[in-house]
C-alpha positions as CSV (number, residue, x, y, z in Angstrom):
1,X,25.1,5.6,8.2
2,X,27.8,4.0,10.4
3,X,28.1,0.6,8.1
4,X,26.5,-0.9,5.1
5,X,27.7,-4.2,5.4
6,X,26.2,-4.7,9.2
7,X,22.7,-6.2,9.8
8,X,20.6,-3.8,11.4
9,X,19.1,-7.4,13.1
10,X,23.1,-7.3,14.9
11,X,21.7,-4.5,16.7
12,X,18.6,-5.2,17.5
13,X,19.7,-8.1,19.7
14,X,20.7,-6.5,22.3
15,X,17.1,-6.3,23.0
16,X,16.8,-9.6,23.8
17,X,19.5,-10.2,26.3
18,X,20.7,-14.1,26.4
19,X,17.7,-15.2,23.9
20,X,19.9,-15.8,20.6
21,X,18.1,-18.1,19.0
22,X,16.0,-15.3,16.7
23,X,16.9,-15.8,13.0
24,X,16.4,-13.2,10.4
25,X,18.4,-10.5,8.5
26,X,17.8,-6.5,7.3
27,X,15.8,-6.4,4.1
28,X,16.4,-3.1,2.2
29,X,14.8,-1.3,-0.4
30,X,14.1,2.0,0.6
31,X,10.1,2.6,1.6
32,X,9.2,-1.3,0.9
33,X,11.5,-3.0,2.8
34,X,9.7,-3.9,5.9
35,X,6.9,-5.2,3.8
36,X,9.4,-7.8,2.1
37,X,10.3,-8.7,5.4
38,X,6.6,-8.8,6.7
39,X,5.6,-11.5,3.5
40,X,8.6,-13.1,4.2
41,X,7.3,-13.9,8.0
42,X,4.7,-14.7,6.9
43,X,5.4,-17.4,4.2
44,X,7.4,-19.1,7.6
45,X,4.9,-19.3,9.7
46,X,2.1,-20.4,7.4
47,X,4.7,-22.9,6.2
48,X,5.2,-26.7,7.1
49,X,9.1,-24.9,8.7
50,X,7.2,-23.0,11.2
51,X,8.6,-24.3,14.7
52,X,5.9,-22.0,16.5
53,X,8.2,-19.1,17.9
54,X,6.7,-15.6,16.5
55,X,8.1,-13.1,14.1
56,X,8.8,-10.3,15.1
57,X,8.8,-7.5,11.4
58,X,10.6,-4.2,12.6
59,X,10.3,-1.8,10.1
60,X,12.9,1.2,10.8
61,X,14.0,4.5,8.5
62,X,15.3,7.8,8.3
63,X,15.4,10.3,5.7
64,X,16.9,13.9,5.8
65,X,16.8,16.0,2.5
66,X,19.1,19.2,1.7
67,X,17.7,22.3,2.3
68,X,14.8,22.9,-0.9
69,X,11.4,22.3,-1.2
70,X,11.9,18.6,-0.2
71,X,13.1,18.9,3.2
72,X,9.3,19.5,4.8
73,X,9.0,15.5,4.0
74,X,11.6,14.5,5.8
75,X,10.7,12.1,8.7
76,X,11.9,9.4,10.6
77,X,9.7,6.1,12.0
78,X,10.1,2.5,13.6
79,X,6.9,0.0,13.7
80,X,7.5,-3.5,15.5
81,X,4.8,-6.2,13.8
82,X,4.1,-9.2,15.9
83,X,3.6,-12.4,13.3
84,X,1.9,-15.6,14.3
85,X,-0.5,-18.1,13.8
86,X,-4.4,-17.2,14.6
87,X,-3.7,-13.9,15.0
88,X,-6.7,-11.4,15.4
89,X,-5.5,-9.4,11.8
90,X,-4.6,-12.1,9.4
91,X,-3.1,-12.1,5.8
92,X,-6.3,-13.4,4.0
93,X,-5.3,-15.6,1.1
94,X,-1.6,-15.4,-0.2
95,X,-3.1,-15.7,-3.9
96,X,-4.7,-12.1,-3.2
97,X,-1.3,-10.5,-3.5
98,X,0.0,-8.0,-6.8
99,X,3.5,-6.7,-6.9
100,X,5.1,-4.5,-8.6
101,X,9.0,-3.9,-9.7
102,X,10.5,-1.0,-12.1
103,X,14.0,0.0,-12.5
104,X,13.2,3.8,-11.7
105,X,15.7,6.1,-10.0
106,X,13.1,8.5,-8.3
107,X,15.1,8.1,-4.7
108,X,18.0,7.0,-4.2
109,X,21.4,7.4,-1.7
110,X,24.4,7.2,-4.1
111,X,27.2,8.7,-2.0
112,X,27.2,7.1,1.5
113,X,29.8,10.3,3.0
114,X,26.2,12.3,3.0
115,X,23.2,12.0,4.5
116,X,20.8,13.1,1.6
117,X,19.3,11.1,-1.2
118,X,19.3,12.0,-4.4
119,X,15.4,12.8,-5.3
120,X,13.5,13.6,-8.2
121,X,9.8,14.2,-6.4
122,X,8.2,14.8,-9.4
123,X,8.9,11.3,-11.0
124,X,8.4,9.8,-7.4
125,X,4.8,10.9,-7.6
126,X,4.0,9.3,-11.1
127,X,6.2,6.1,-9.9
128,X,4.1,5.8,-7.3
129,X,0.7,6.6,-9.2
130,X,1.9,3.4,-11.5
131,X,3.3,1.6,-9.3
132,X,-0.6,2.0,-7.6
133,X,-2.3,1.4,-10.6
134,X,-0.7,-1.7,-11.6
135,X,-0.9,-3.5,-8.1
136,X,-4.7,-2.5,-8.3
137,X,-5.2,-3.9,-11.7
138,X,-3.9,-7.4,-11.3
139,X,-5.3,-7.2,-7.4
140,X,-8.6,-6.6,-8.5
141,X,-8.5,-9.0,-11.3
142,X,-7.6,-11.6,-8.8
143,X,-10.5,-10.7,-6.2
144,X,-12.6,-11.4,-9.6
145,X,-11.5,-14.2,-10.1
146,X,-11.3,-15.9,-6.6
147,X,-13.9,-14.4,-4.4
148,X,-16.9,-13.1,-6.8
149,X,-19.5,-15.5,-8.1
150,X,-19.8,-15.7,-11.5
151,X,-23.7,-16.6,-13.6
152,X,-24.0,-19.3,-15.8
153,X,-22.5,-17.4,-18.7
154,X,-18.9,-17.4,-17.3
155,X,-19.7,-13.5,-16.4
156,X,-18.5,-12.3,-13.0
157,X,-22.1,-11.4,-11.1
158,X,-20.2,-8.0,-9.7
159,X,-16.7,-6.1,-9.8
160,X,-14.2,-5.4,-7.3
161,X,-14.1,-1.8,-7.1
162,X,-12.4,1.0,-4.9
163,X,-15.6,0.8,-2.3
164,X,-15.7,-3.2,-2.3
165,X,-13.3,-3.5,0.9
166,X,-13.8,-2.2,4.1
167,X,-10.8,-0.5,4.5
168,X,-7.6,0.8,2.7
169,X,-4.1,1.4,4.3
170,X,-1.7,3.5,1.8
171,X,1.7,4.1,2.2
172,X,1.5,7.9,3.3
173,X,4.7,10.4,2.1
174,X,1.9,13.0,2.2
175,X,-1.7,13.2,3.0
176,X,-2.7,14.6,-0.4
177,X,-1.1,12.5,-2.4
178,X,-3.3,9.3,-0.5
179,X,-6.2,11.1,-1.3
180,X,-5.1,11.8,-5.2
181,X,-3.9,8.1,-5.3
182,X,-7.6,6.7,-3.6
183,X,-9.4,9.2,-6.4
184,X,-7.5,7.5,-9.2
185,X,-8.8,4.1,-8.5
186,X,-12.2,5.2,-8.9
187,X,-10.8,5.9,-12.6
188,X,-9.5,2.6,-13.1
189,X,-12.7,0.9,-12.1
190,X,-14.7,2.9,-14.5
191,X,-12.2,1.8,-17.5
192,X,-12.5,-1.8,-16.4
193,X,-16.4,-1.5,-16.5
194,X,-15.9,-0.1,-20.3
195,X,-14.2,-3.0,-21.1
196,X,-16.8,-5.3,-19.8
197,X,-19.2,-3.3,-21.9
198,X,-16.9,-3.9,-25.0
199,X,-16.8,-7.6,-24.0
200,X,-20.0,-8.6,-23.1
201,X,-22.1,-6.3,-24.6
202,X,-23.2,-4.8,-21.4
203,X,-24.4,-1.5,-20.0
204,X,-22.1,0.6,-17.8
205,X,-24.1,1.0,-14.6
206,X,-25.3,4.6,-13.2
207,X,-23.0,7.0,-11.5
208,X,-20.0,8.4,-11.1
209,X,-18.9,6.8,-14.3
210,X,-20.7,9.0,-16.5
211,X,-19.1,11.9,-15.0
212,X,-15.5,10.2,-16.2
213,X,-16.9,9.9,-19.5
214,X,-14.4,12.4,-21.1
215,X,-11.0,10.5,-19.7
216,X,-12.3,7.1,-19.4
217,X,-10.9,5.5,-22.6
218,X,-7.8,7.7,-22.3
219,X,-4.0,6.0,-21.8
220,X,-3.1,6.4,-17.9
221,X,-0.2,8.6,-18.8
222,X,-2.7,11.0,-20.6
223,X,-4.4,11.4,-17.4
224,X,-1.7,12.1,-14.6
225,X,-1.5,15.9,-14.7
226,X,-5.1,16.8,-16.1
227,X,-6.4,18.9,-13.1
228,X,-10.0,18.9,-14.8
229,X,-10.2,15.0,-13.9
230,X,-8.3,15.5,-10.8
231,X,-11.1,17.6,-9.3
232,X,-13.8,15.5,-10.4
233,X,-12.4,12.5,-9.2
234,X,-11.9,14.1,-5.7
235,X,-15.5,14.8,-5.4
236,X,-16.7,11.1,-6.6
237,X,-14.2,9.5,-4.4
238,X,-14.9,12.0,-1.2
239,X,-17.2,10.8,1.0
240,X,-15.7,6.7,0.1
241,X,-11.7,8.3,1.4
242,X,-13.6,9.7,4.7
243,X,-15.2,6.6,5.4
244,X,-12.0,3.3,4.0
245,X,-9.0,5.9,4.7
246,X,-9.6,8.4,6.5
247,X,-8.5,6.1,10.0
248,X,-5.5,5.0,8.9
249,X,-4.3,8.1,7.5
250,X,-5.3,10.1,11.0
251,X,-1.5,9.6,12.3
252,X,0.4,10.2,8.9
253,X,-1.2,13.5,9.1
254,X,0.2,14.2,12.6
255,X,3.6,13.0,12.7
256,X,4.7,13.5,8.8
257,X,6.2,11.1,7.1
258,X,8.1,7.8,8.5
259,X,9.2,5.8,4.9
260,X,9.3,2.2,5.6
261,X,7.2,2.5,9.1
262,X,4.5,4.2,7.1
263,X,1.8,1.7,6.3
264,X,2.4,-0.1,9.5
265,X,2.0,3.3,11.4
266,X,-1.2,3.6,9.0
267,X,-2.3,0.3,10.3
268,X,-1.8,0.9,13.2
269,X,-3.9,4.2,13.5
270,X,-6.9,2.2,11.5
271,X,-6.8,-0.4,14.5
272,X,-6.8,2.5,17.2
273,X,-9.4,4.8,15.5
274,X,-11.6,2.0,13.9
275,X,-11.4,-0.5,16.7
276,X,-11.7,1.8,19.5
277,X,-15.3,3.2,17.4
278,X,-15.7,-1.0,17.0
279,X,-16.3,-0.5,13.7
280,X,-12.9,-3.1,12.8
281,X,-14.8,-6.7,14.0
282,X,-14.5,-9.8,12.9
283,X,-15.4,-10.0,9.3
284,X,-14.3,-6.5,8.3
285,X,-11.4,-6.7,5.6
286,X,-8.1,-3.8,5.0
287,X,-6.4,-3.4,1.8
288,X,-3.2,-2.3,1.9
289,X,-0.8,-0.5,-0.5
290,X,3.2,-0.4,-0.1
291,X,5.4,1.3,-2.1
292,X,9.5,1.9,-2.0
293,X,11.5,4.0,-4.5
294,X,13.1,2.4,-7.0
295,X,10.2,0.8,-7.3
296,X,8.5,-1.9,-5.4
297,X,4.9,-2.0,-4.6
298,X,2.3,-4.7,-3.4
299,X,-1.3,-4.9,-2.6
300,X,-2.5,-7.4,-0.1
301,X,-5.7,-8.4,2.2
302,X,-5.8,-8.4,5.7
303,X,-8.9,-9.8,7.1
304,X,-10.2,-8.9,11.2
């Protein structure tokens, strides 16, 4: 809150004592921001620029509600990413990247004498429900397209679905609504299997789709507050969230919220839990979700 003019980056230097030869600036926008800052590293050092020095990705926030039913979410977080070359988590293909942007005012800090945002928690959710939903469309459409063999017809062999990764980091305001989100993309699979079937003349396989049979050709915004569907989504997407997010999620649900450090602190508990168990070898890929108010989002692949 001292300046809004001032680099953040300014102030970080004096953590590297006589080493000034670290470029970079603060990206800003509010939850997302350190992932802008984490694609920009890595479009330099995948790049014909990159001079071999690491990036270094710190994502940093605070955020302190007024008294009301917002202030349990308050939190506060800093995560420093190490960026280079043949790194033992890498960004699997750049193409395998959906982003989102909406001109939403669900969060936002409008008078800079105060501390508080302005907050609207009931839009955030939704935001971030579409914000989700969009990313996973196009990012699924994508893994289609690029990575699944298709048959002699021009028909893709098998989808990408919810359970086709190995593991899923969410940005995590609150456990609950991770688990909700998760839940909802077992929905979206189940419409994009219908429109398969209305394509290609196809059968809908066995499964949890036929238990979605009543929303399934529903508009999204006819489906966000039906508490029928939320149950039954919970219990078809259960035992998949124990076993893709249940790790990454472990610290969220200790320390609370920490905004723009969030999915990095997710990531970094999948790597703790998940490596330490050695399930998270070579091979084994994480999908991960970012969202900031106001809103951006993106999906993206990292690969072990």
């Amino acid at each position: 809150m001292v300046d809004k003019s001032k680099s953040t980056k300014t102030v970080l230097m004096d953590l590297f004592g006589d080493n000034t030869d670290i470029e970079g600036a603060t990206v800003i926008n509010a939850c997302y921001g350190g992932t802008a800052a984490l694609f920009n590293a890595f479009n330099w050092v995948e790049s014909d620029g990159w001079d071999g020095r690491f990036a270094i990705v710190v994502a940093a926030d605070i955020a302190v509600y007024a008294s009301g039913n917002a202030r349990p979410t308050s939190g506060a977080g800093a995560v420093a990413c190490l960026i280079g070359r043949d790194a033992p988590l890498a960004f699997s293909d750049p193409r395998l990247k959906a982003t989102h942007a909406s001109n939403v005012w669900d969060f936002f800090k409008p008078d800079h004498n105060v501390e508080y945002p302005t907050v609207n928690g009931a839009l955030s959710q939704l935001c971030y429900y579409r914000a989700l939903e969009d990313c996973y469309s196009r990012f699924a459409d994508k893994m289609d397209k690029l990575y699944l063999n298709e048959n002699p017809s021009g028909v893709p062999s098998s989808k990408f679905t919810a359970e086709s990764v190995d593991f899923f980091a969410f940005h995590a305001p609150y456990n609950k609504l991770v688990q909700k989100s998760y839940a909802r993309l077992f929905l979206l699979d189940a419409k994009r299997r219908l429109a398969d079937k209305v394509i290609h003349n196809g059968s809908l396989p066995n499964g949890y789709i036929e238990k979605l049979d009543k929303w399934v050709s529903l508009p999204l915004d006819q489906t966000y507050s039906d508490r029928d569907l939320e149950n039954v989504l919970k219990n078809v997407s259960s035992s998949s969230y124990k076993k893709r997010l249940l790790d990454a999620n472990y610290a969220s649900q200790k320390i609370g919220n920490t905004y723009t450090a969030s999915v990095f602190i997710g990531l970094a508990s999948l790597i703790d839990r998940a490596g330490s168990r050695g399930d998270l070898v070579a091979g084994k890929t994480v999908c991960v979700f970012s969202y900031g108010s106001g809103a951006l989002a993106s999906m993206y692949l990292l690969q072990a």
